[in-house]
C-alpha positions in Angstrom: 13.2 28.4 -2.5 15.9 26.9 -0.2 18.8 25.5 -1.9 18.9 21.8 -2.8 22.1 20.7 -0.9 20.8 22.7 2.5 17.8 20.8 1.8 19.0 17.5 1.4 21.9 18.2 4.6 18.7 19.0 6.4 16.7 16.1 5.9 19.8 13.1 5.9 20.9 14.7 9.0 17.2 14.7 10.9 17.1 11.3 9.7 20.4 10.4 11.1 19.1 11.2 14.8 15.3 10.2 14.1 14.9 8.0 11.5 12.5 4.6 11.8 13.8 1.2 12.0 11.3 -0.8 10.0 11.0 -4.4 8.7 11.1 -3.1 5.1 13.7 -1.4 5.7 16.1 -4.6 6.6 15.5 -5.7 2.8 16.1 -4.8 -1.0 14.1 -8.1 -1.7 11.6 -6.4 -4.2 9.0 -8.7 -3.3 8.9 -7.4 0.3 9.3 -3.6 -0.7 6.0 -4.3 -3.1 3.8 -6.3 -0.3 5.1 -3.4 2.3 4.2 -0.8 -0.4 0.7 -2.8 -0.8 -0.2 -2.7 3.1 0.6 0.8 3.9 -2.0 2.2 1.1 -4.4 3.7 3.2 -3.3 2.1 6.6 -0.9 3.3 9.8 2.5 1.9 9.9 2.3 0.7 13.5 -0.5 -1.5 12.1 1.2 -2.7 9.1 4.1 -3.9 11.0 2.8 -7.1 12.7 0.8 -8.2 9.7 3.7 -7.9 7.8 6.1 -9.9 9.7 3.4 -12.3 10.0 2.6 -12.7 6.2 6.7 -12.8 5.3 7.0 -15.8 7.4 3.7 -17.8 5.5 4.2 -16.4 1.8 8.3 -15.1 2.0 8.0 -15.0 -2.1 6.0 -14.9 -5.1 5.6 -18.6 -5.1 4.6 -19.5 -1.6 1.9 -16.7 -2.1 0.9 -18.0 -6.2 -0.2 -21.7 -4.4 -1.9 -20.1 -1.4 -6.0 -20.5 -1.3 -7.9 -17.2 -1.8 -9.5 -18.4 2.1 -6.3 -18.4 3.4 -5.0 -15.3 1.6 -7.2 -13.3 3.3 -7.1 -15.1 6.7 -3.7 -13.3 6.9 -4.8 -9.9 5.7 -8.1 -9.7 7.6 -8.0 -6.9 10.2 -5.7 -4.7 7.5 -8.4 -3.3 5.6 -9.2 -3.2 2.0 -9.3 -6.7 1.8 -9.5 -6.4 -2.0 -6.1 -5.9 -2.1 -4.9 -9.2 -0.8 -6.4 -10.7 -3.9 -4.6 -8.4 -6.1 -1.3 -9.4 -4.5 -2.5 -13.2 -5.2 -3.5 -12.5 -8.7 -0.1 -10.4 -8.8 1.7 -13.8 -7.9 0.4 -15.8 -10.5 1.2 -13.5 -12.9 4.6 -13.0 -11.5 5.5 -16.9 -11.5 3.6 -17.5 -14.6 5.1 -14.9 -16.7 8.4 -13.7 -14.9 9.8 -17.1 -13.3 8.8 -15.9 -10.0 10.4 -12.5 -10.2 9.4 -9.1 -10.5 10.9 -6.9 -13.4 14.0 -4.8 -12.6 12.5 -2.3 -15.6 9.8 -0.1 -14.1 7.7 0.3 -17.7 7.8 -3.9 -17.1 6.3 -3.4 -13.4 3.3 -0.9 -14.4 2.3 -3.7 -17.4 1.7 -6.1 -14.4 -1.7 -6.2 -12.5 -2.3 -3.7 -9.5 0.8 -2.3 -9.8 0.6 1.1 -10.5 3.0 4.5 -11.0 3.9 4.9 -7.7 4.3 1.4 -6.8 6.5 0.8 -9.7 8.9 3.9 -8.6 9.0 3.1 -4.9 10.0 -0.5 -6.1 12.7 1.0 -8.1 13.8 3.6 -5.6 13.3 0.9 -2.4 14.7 -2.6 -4.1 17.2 -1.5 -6.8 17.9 2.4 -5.6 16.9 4.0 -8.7 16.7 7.5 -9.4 13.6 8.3 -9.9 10.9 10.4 -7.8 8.5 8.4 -5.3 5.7 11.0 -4.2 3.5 10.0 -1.6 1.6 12.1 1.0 4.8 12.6 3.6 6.8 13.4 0.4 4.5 15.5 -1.2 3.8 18.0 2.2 7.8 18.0 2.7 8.4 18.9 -0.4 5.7 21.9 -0.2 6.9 23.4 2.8 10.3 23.1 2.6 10.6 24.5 -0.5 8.3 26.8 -0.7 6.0 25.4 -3.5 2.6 26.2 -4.0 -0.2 23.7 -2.5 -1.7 23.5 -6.1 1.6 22.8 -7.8 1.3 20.1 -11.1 1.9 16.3 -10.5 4.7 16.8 -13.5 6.3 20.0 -12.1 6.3 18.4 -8.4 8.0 15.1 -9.7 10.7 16.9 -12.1 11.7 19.1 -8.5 11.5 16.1 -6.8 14.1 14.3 -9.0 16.9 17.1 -8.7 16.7 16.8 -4.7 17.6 13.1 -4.8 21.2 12.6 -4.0 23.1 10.9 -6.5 23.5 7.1 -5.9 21.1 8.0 -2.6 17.8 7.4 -3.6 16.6 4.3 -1.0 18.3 6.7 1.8 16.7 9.6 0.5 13.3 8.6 -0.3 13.3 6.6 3.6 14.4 10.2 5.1 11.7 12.0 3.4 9.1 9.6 4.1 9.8 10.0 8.1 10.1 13.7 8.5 6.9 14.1 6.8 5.3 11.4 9.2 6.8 13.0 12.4 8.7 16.5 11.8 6.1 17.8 9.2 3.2 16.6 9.5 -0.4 18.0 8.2 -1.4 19.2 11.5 2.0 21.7 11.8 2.0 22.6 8.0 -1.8 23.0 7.0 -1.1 21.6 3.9 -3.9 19.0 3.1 -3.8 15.6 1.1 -4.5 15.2 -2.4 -7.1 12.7 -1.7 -8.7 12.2 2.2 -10.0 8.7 3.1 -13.7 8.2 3.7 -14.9 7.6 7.1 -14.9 4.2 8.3 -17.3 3.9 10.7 -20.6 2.7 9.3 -19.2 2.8 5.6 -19.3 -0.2 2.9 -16.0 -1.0 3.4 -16.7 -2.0 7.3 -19.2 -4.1 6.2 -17.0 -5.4 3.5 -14.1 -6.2 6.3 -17.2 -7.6 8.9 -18.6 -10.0 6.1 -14.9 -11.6 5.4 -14.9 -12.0 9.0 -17.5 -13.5 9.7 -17.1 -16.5 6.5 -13.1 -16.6 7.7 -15.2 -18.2 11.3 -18.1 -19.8 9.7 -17.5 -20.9 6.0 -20.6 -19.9 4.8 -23.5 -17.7 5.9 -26.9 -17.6 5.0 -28.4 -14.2 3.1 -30.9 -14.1 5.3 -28.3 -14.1 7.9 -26.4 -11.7 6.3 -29.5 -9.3 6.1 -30.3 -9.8 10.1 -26.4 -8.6 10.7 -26.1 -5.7 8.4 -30.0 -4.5 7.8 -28.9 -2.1 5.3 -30.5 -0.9 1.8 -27.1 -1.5 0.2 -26.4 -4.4 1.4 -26.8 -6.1 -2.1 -24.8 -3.7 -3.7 -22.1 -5.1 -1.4 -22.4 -8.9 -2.0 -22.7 -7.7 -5.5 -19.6 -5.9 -5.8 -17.8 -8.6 -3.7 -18.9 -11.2 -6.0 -17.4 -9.7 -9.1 -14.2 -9.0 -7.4 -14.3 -12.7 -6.6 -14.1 -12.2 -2.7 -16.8 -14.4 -2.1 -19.1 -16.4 -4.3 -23.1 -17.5 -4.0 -23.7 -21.3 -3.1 -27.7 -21.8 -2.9 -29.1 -19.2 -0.5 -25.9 -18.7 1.0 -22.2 -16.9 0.8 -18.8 -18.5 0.9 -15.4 -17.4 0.4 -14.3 -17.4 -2.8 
């Protein structure tokens, strides 16, 4: 295993010369850290960055976001993706104002207590906003980690995390974590290292969530759309599984024979 201060002097100084200059990156605001946190799940930087900019300047806190419209919450996300998640962050913000005057917890037990906040978007909180040591592990983080050290692909979530906290440079972490996150993306990627995700995404193209994503479309132009309209669009056999499951999540709602935003 290479030694952890040739590992760290390798990866600050990489980052030095090649390191990205993103939006997030400007802030220790820890409301922007958790919405930037949010829209990467699943989605390509590049893309992120726009929507991003765009949603800081409408909802710039917990607040502004808690008195939004669920229509208009998801007018901004649409085109992202996962559109579910845009109602999290909402339901997030109620929470947040209700219980927390509008603030998220500097404790990261308090953070994973709070809805759609999980373990690693509690630790890159921490890490990101309030430069705490503790390990953030995402895909970048996890291949670096693997190749440059010489760990085995199949090596424990646990074990992973404890190496993971003795590389952080003391008092570093925000710098650290930002540098590790980079070289994975564009010095080691999984093309050049063979070593596979965790988890892969599903394809997109004919899947439920394009439907999904289509169908908030469509009622963001038109208010509301017919079923049978609905069924002309997407003639699929699932296509009531869909409404079904978007219903419950409260995306949209049923008014007569037709669909509306929620």
């Amino acid at each position: 295993m290479k030694s952890i201060p040739a590992f760290r002097k390798q990866i600050l100084s990489w980052y030095a010369r090649h390191g990205r200059d993103l939006p997030w990156r400007k802030t220790k605001d820890p409301y922007a850290i958790l919405l930037s946190e949010v829209m990467l799940q699943q989605t390509q930087v590049e893309r992120v960055i726009p929507y991003y900019l765009r949603w800081m300047r409408r909802f710039p806190d917990f607040l502004s976001l808690s008195r939004a419209a669920p229509k208009t919450v998801l007018s901004f996300w649409s085109g992202l993706g996962y559109n579910n998640r845009a109602l999290r962050l909402l339901q997030l913000a109620k929470t947040v104002v209700k219980e927390h005057d509008g603030i998220l917890p500097g404790d990261e037990a308090a953070l994973r207590r709070l809805p759609g906040i999980g373990p690693y978007t509690a630790a890159a909180i921490m890490a990101f906003a309030h430069n705490k040591h503790v390990a953030v592990i995402d895909t970048n983080i996890r291949r670096v980690l693997i190749h440059e050290l010489n760990l085995p692909e199949h090596i424990g979530k646990a074990e992973l995390e404890a190496i993971a906290r003795k590389c952080i440079p003391k008092g570093r972490s925000r710098l650290w974590h930002n540098a590790l996150m980079d070289y994975g993306a564009k010095e080691k990627t999984a093309r050049k290292t063979g070593i596979r995700s965790v988890s892969k995404q599903s394809r997109f193209e004919g899947s439920q969530r394009q439907v999904r994503g289509a169908i908030v479309r469509l009622l963001l132009e038109e208010n509301s759309v017919s079923l049978r309209s609905l069924q002309t669009r997407f003639p699929r056999e699932d296509l009531f599984l869909i409404l079904a499951k978007m219903e419950r999540e409260k995306m949209i709602r049923k008014k007569k024979r037709s669909y509306i935003l929620a």
